[in-house]
C-alpha positions in Angstrom: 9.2 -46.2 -23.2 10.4 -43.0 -23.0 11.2 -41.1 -19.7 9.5 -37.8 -19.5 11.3 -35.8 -16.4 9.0 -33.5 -14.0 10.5 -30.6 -12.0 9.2 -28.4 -9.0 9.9 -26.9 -5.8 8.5 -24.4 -3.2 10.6 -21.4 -1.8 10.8 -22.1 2.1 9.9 -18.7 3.2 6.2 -19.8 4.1 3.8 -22.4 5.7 2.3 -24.4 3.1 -0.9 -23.6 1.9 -4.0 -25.1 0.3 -2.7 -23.1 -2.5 0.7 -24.9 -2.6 -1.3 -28.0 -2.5 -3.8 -28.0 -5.3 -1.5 -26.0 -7.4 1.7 -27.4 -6.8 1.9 -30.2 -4.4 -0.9 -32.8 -6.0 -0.4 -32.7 -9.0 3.3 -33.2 -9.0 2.4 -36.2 -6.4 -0.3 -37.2 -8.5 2.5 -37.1 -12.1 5.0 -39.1 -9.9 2.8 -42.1 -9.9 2.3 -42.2 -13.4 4.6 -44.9 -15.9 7.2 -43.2 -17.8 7.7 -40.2 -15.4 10.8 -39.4 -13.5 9.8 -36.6 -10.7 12.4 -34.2 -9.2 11.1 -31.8 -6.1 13.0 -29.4 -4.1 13.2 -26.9 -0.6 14.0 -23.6 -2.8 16.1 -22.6 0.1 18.6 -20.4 -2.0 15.4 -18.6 -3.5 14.2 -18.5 0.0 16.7 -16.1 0.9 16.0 -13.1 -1.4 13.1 -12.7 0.3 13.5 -13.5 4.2 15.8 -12.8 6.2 14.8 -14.6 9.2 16.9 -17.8 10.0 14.7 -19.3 12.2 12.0 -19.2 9.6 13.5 -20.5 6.9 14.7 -23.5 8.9 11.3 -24.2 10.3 9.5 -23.4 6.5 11.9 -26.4 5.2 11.0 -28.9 8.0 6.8 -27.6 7.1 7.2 -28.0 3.8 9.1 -31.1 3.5 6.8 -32.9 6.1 3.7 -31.4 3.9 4.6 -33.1 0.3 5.9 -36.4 2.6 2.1 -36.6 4.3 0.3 -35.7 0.7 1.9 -38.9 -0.9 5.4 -37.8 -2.2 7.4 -41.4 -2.2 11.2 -40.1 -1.6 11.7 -44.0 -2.6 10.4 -43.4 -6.1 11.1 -39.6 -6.6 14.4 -37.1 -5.9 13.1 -35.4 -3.2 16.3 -32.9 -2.0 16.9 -29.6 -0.6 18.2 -27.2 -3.0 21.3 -26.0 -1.1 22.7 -29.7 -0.7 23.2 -29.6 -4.4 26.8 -27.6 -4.9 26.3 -28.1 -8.5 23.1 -25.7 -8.8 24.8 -22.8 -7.9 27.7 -23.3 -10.2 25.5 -23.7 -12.6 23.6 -20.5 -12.1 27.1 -18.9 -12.7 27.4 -20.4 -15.7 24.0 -19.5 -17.1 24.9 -15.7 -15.9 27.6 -15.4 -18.3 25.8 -16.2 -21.1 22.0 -14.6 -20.7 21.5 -10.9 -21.3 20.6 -8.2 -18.7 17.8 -7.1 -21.1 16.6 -10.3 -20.4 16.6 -10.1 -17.1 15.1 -6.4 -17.3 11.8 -7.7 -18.5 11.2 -10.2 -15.4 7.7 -9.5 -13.7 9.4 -9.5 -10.3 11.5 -7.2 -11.0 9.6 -4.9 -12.8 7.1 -5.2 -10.2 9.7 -4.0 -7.7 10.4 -1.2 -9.9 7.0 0.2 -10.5 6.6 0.4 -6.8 9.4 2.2 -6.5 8.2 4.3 -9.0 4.8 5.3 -8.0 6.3 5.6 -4.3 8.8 8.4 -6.0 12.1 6.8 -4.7 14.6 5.3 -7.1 13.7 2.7 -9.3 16.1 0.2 -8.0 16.0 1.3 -4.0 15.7 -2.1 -2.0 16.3 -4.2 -5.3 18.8 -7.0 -4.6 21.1 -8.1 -7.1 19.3 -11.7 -5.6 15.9 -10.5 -6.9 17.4 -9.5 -10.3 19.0 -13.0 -10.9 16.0 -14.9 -9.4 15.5 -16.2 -13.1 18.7 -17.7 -13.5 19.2 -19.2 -10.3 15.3 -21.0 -11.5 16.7 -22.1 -15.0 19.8 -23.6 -12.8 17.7 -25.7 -11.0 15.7 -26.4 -14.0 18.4 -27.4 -16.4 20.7 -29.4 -13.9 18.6 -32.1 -14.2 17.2 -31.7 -17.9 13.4 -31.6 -17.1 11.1 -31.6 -19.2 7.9 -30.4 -18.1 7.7 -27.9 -15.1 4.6 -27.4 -13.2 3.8 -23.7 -12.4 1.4 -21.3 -11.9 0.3 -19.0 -15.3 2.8 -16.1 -13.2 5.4 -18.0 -13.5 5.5 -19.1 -17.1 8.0 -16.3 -18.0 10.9 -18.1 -15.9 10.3 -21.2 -17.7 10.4 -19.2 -20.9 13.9 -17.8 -19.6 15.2 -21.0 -18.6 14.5 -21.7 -22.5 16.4 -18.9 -23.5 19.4 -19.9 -21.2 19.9 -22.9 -22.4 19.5 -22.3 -25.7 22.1 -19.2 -25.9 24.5 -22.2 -24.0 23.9 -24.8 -26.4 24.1 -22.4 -29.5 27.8 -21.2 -27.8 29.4 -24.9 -26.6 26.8 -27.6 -28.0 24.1 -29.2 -27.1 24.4 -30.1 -23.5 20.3 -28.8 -22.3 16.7 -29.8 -22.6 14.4 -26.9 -23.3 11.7 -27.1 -20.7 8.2 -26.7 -21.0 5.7 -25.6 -18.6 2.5 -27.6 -17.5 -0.3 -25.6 -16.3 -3.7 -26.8 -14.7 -6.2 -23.8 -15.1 -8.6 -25.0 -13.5 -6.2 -24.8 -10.4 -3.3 -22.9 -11.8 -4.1 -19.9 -8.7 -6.1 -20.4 -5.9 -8.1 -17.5 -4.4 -7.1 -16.7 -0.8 -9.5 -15.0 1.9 -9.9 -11.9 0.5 -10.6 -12.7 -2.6 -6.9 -12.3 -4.2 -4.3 -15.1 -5.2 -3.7 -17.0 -2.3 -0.2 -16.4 -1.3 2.2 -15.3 1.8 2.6 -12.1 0.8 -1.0 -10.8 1.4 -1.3 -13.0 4.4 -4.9 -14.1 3.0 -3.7 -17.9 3.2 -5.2 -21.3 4.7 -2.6 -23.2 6.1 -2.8 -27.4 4.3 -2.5 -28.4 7.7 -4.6 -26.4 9.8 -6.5 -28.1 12.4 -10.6 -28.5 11.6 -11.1 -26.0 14.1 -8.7 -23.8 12.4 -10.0 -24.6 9.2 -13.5 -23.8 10.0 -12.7 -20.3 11.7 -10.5 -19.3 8.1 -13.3 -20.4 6.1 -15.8 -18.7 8.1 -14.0 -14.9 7.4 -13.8 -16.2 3.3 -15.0 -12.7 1.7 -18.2 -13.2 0.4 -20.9 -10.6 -1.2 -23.7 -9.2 0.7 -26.9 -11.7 -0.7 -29.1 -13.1 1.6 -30.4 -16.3 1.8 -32.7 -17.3 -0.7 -31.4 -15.0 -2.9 -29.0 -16.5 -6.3 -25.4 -15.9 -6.2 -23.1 -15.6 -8.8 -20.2 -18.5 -8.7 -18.2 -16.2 -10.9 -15.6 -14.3 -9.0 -16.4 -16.0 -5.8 -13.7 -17.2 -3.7 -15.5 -20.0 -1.8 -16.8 -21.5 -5.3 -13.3 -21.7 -6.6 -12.1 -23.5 -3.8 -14.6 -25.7 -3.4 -13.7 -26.6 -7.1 -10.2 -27.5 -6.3 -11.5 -30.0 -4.0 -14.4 -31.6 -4.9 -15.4 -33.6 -8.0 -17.2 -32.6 -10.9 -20.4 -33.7 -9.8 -20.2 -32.1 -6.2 -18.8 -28.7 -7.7 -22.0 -28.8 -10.5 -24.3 -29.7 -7.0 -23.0 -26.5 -5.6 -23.6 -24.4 -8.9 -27.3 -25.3 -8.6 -27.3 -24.8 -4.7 -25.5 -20.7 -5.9 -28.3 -20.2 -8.3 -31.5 -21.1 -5.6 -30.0 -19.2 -3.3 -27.8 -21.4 -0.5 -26.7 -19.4 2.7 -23.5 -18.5 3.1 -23.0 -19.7 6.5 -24.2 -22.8 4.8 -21.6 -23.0 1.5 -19.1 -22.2 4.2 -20.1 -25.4 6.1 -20.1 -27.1 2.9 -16.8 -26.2 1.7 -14.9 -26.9 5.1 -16.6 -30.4 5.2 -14.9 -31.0 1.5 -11.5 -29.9 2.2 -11.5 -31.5 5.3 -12.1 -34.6 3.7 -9.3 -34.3 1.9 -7.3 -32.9 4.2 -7.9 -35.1 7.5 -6.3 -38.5 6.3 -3.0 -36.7 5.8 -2.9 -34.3 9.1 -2.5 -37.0 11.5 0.9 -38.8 8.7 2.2 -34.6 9.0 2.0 -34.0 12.7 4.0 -36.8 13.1 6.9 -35.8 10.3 6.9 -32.5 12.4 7.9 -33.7 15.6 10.4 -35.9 14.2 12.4 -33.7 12.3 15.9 -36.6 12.6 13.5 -38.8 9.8 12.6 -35.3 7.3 16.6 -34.7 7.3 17.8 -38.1 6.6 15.6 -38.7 3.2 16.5 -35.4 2.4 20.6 -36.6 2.5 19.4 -39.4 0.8 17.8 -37.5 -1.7 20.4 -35.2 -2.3 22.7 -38.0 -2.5 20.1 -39.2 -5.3 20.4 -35.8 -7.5 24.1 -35.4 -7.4 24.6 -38.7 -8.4 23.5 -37.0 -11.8 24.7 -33.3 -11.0 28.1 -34.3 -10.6 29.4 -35.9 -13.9 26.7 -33.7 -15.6 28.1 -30.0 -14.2 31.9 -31.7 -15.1 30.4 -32.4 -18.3 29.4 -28.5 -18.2 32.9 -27.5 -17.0 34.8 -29.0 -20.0 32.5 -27.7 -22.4 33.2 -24.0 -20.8 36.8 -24.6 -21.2 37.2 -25.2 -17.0 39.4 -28.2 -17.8 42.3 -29.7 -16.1 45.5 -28.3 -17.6 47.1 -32.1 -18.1 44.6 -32.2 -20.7 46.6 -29.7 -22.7 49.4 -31.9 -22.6 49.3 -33.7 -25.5 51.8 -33.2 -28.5 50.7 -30.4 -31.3 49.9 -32.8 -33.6 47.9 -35.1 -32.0 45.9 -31.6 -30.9 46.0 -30.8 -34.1 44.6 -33.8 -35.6 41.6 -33.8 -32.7 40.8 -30.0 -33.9 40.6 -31.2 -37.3 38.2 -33.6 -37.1 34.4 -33.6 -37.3 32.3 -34.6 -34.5 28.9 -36.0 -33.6 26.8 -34.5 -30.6 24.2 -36.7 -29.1 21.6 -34.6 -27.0 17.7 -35.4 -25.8 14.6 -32.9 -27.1 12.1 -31.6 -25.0 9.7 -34.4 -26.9 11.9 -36.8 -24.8 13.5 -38.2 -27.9 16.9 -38.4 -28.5 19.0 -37.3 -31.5 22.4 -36.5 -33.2 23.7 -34.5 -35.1 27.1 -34.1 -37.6 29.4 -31.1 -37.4 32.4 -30.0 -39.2 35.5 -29.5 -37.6 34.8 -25.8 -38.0 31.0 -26.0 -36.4 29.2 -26.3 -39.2 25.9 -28.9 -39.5 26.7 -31.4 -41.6 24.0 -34.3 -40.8 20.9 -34.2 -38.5 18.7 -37.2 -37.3 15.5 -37.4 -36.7 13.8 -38.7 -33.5 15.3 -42.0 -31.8 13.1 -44.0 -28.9 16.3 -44.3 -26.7 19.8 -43.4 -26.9 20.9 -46.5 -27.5 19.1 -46.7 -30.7 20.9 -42.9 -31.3 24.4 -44.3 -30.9 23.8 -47.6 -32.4 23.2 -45.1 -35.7 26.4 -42.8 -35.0 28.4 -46.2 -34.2 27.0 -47.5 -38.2 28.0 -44.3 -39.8 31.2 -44.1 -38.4 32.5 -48.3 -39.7 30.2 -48.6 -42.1 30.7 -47.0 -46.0 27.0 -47.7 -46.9 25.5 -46.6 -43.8 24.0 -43.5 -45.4 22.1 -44.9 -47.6 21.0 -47.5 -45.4 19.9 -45.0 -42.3 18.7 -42.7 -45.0 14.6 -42.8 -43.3 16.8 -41.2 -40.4 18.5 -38.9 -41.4 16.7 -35.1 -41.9 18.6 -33.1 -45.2 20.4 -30.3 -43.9 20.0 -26.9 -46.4 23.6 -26.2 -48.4 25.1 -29.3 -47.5 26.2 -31.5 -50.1 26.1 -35.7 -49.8 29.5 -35.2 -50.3 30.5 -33.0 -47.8 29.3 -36.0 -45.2 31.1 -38.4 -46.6 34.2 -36.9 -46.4 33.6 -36.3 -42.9 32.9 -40.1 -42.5 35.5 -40.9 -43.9 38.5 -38.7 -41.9 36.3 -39.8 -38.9 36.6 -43.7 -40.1 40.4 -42.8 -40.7 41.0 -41.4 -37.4 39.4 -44.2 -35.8 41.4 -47.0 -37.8 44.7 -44.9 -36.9 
């Protein structure tokens, strides 16, 4: 079976929200459990800092956060749960990926560009207040995105353009030193993609129109309660389109129960009383996991050790994959350089295969020339064994062409000749 790798995280500038949770936090729960799925999820606390400049906070947003995915299910047993600074290798990484993606690229983000219009309509500079943090938000996403190859990235529909970027990054990185990154994809859930918050806008810290996940029933009931709803009377039909307290309820409750509330819109429910039904439906969902969360909070000791251990978890494959990264740049240790001219010579000389994994989860190879030209491409393997079993046949054996030949994709201009030769001097290389 092959492994499909899930990515996501939440910048700790904020208390989680019901939001976070039906847009972010189940469903990447809810992926972890499933066969063939290997979760990663992260504290952005880098990101965290381009837009809050309150310690204090950012400390306390971690320990909220972490203890919110913990009490909705997250198994830091089964997943790599980690805080994004404990993972040196991220921001060397975002280093990298700055030297090869283009400002124009960066230009276009909606953040910035956001920023800028504000600036704009406000008649100051374009850039005033614009950090060079906020401009290089993108890369410093596609780091923590391509350090650990995933392959499907849950995000709301805003933030589809950074997943598009990360694309961008790593292909402009592969094209330049080979292929060392998946090209991620992002996985969206309209039906819960953006939650609307009390006044009727994306839910979301910076209008302050959010409902704490973990907000007691009392809480709960009083934010519910000052929802923004129309001005219909009782008995009168309401319209579930553009309604705030529909779309919630939505993201909570079943099929069945949200179709029971359509009906209740159209004859004309109260709405004191689809207020009372909503804050019964979330806090059914909601309750089980408060008391689990008031107990991660008040022992914040437990939160930091599986976070070490986490971390531990992701640079076990950050490490040898960012020195992987480092040789490929040329960042190499200069005893490498020792060898005699000719056996350099003779290493420059020869072809090379490249094993890398597609964003189908797949893994294939491909033949280049000692120059970097394509010689031979595969098609799809199941596992990388199966890949290097292939490259191992084509390198001893003289008919292994012709007998891997359902494998092998043609490659435009290339002569069957041109292959073999390569084989061969690869064969000859080995035996030597």
């Amino acid at each position: 079976m092959s492994i499909t790798r899930f990515l996501t995280g939440i910048t700790t500038t904020g208390t989680p929200h019901l939001g976070n949770f039906v847009g972010s936090i189940r469903p990447s729960v809810a992926a972890s459990l499933r066969p063939g799925v290997q979760s990663f999820y992260f504290l952005a606390d880098y990101h965290a800092l381009i837009k809050c400049e309150d310690p204090v906070r950012i400390q306390r947003s971690t320990l909220e956060i972490a203890a919110s995915w913990l009490a909705s299910g997250l198994n830091p047993e089964q997943v790599t749960f980690y805080r994004q600074s404990d993972i040196p290798e991220i921001p060397e990484l975002n280093w990298m990926l700055s030297c090869v993606t283009g400002k124009g690229l960066l230009n276009r983000a909606h953040a910035y560009k956001a920023s800028q219009d504000k600036n704009t309509e406000a008649g100051r500079d374009a850039d005033d207040g614009v950090t060079a943090g906020l401009f290089m938000y993108p890369v410093l996403m596609g780091a923590d995105i391509l350090m650990f190859k995933a392959h499907k990235v849950p995000v709301g529909r805003d933030q589809v353009q950074h997943i598009e970027m990360a694309r961008d990054m790593a292909s402009s990185f592969n094209h330049l030193y080979g292929e060392h990154f998946v090209l991620p994809e992002a996985v969206i859930d309209d039906n819960v993609a953006t939650l609307p918050g009390l006044d009727g806008r994306k839910m979301s810290k910076s209008y302050n129109n959010t409902i704490p996940l973990f907000s007691s029933r009392d809480q709960l009931k009083k934010l519910i309660g000052g929802l923004l709803t129309d001005s219909r009377t009782p008995g009168e039909p309401k319209e579930t389109e553009g309604s705030a307290l529909f779309q919630i309820y939505q993201a909570f409750a079943t099929p069945e129960e949200t179709e029971a509330l359509r009906r209740a819109y159209a004859e004309g429910i109260a709405w004191g009383d689809a207020k009372q039904v909503l804050l019964e439906r979330v806090d059914q969902v909601i309750a089980p996991m408060r008391e689990q969360y008031e107990s991660l909070i008040n022992n914040p000791e437990r939160i930091e050790q599986t976070l070490l251990r986490g971390a531990e978890r992701a640079r076990s494959i950050a490490t040898p994959f960012i020195k992987e990264l480092r040789s490929a740049v040329g960042l190499r240790s200069l005893a490498q350089a020792s060898t005699t001219k000719s056996a350099k010579a003779a290493k420059v000389a020869l072809p090379s295969f490249k094993q890398y994994r597609e964003a189908d989860g797949k893994f294939y190879f491909k033949l280049l020339s000692a120059d970097g030209r394509l010689l031979l491409q595969s098609t799809g393997f199941a596992a990388p064994k199966e890949a290097g079993q292939a490259i191992a046949q084509l390198q001893t054996q003289a008919d292994a062409l012709d007998q891997l030949a359902a494998q092998l994709a043609p490659v435009d201009g290339v002569e069957s000749s041109d292959v073999r030769a390569a084989l061969q001097a690869l064969a000859a290389a080995h035996e030597g």
